[in-house]
SEDOKE-736610 format. One record per residue (C-alpha): z, y, x. Coordinates in steps of 0.2 Angstrom, whole numbers, plus 5000, padded with zeros to 4 digits. Last residue first. Layout:
@c3 = Z	c2 = Y	c1 = X
...
# end
This chain:
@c3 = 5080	c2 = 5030	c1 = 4985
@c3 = 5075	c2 = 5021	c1 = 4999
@c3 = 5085	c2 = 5015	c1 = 5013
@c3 = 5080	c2 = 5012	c1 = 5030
@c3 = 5063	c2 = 5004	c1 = 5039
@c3 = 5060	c2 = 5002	c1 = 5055
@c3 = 5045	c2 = 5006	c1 = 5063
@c3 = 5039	c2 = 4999	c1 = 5081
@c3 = 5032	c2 = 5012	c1 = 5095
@c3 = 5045	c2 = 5008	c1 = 5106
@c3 = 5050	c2 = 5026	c1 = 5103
@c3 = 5055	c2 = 5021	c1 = 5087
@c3 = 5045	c2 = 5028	c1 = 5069
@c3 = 5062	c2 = 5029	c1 = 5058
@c3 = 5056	c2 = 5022	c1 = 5040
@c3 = 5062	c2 = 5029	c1 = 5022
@c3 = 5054	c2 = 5021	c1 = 5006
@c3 = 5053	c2 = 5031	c1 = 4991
@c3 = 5051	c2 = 5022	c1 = 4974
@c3 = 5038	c2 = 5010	c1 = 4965
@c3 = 5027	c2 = 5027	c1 = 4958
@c3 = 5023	c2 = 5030	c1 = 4976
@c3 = 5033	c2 = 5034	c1 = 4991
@c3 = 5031	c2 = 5031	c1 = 5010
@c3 = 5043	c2 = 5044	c1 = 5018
@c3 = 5041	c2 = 5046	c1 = 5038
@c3 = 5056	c2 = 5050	c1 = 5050
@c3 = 5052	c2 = 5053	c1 = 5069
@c3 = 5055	c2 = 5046	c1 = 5088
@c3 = 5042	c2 = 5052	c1 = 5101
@c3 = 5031	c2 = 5037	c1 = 5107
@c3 = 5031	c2 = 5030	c1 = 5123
@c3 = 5016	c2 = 5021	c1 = 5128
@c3 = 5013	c2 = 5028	c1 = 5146
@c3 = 4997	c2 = 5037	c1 = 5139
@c3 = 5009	c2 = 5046	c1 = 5126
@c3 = 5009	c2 = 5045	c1 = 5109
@c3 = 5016	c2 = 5059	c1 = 5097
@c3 = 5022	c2 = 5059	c1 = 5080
@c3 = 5017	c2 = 5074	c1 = 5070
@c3 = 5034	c2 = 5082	c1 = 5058
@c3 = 5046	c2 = 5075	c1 = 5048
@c3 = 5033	c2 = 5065	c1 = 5037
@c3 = 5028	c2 = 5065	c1 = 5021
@c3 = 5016	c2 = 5051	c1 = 5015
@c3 = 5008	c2 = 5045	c1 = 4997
@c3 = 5002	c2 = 5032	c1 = 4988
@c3 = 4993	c2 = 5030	c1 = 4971
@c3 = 4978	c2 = 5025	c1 = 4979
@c3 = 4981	c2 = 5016	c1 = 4996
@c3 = 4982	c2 = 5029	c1 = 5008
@c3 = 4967	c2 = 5035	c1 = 5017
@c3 = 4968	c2 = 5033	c1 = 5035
@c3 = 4955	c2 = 5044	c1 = 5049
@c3 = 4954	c2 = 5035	c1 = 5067
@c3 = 4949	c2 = 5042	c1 = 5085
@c3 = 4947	c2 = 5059	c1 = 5081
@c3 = 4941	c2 = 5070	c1 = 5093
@c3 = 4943	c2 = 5088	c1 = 5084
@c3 = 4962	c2 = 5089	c1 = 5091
@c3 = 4955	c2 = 5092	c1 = 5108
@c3 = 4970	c2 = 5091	c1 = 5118
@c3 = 4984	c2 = 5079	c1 = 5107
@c3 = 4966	c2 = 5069	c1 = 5105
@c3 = 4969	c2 = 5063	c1 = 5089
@c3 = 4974	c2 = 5047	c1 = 5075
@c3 = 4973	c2 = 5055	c1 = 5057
@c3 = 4982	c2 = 5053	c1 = 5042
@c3 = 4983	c2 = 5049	c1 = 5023
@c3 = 4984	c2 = 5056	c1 = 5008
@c3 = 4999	c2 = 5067	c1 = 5008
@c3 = 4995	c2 = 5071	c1 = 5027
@c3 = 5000	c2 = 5065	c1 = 5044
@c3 = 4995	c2 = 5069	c1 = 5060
@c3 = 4997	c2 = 5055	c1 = 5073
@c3 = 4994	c2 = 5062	c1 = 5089
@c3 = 4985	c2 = 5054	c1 = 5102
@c3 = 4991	c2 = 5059	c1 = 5123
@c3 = 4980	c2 = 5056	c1 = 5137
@c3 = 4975	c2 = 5042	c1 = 5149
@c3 = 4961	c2 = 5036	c1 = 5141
@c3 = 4965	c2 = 5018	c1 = 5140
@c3 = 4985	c2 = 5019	c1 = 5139
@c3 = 4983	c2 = 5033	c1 = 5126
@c3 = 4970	c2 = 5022	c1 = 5117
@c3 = 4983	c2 = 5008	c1 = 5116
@c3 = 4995	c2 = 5018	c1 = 5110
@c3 = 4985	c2 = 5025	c1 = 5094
@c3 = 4980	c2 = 5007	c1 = 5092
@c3 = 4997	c2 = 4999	c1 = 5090
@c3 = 5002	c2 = 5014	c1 = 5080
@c3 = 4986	c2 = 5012	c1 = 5068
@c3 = 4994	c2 = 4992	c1 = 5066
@c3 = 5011	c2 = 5000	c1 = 5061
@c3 = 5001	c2 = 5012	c1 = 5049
@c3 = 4991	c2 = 4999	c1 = 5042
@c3 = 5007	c2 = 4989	c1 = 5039
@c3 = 5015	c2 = 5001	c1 = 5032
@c3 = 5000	c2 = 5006	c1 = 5020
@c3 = 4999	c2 = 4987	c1 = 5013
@c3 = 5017	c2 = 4986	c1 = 5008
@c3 = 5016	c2 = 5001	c1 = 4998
@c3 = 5000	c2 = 4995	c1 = 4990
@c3 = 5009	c2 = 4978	c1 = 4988
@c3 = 5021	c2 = 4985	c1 = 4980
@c3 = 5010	c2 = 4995	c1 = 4966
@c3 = 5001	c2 = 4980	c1 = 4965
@c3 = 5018	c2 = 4970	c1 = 4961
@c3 = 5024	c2 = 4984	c1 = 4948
@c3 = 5006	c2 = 4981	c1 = 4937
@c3 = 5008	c2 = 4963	c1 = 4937
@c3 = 5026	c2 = 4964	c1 = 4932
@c3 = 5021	c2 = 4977	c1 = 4917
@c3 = 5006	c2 = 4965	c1 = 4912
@c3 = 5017	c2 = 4947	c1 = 4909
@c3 = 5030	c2 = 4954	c1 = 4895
@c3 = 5015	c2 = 4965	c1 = 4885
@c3 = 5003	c2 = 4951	c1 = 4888
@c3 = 5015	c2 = 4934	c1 = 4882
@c3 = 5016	c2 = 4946	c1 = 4866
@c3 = 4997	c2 = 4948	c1 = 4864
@c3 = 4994	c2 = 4928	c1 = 4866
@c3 = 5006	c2 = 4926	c1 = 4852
@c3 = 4998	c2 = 4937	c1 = 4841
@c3 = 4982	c2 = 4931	c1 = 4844
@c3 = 4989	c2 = 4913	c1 = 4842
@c3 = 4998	c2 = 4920	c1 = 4825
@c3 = 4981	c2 = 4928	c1 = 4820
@c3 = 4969	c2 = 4910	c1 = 4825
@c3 = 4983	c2 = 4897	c1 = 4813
@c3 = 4983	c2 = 4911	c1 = 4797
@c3 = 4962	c2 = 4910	c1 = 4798
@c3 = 4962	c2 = 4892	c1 = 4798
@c3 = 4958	c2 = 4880	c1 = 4810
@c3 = 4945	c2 = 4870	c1 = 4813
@c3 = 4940	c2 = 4856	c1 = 4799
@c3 = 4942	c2 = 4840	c1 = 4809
@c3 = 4955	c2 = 4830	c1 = 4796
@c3 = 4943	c2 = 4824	c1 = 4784
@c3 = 4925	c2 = 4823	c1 = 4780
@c3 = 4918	c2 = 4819	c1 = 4763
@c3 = 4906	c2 = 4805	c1 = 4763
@c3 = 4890	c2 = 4813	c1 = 4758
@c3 = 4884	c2 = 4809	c1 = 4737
@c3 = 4872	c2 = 4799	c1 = 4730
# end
């Protein structure tokens, strides 16, 4: 006697799974480039708001302890310090990988919260972003190139 034959439920073929790989791998290489490009903003995005943050504390420790911080910037980061004794560090940044800073010069703090005015540059592979550090102590940002 012989099985009933079976109809209808027999998976897919070999043709059916390529074009779904195919397909899926297309869908990829239009979806990954975006993805990649919003990280890379959000890293941007995420080192000046840790900076903006940093300033708070930098002029809140000058109120406390009554003496100047200096923010002194570097490609990779920077460092909040004692503008007397430059090897009492009160904070150390790293930048977000793939981001970089250059700065007009080392911005300053005083214990009465004013801050001395200057330009930063906050660039990666997503473009060059310009801000203007305010007395206030706030950052506004400019054009990018």
């Amino acid at each position: 006697m012989r099985s009933p034959r079976r109809t209808g439920n027999r998976g897919f073929s070999l043709v059916e799974i390529m074009v779904t790989i195919v397909i899926i791998g297309i869908g990829l290489t239009l979806v990954l480039p975006r993805i990649n490009s919003s990280i890379r903003m959000a890293r941007l995005e995420e080192a000046q708001a840790r900076l903006q943050s940093d300033l708070k504390l930098a002029i809140s420790t000058a109120k406390a302890t009554g003496r100047s911080v200096l923010i002194d910037y570097e490609d990779d980061g920077y460092r909040l310090v004692d503008s007397v004794d430059t090897n009492r560090i009160y904070a150390s940044v790293d930048t977000p990988k793939g981001v970089k800073f250059q700065s007009s010069g080392t911005t300053q703090i005083f214990p009465w919260g004013l801050v001395t005015e200057g330009t930063l540059q906050i660039y990666s592979s997503e473009g060059l972003h310009n801000y203007t550090i305010l007395p206030s102590g706030k950052i506004e940002e400019g054009t990018g190139n």
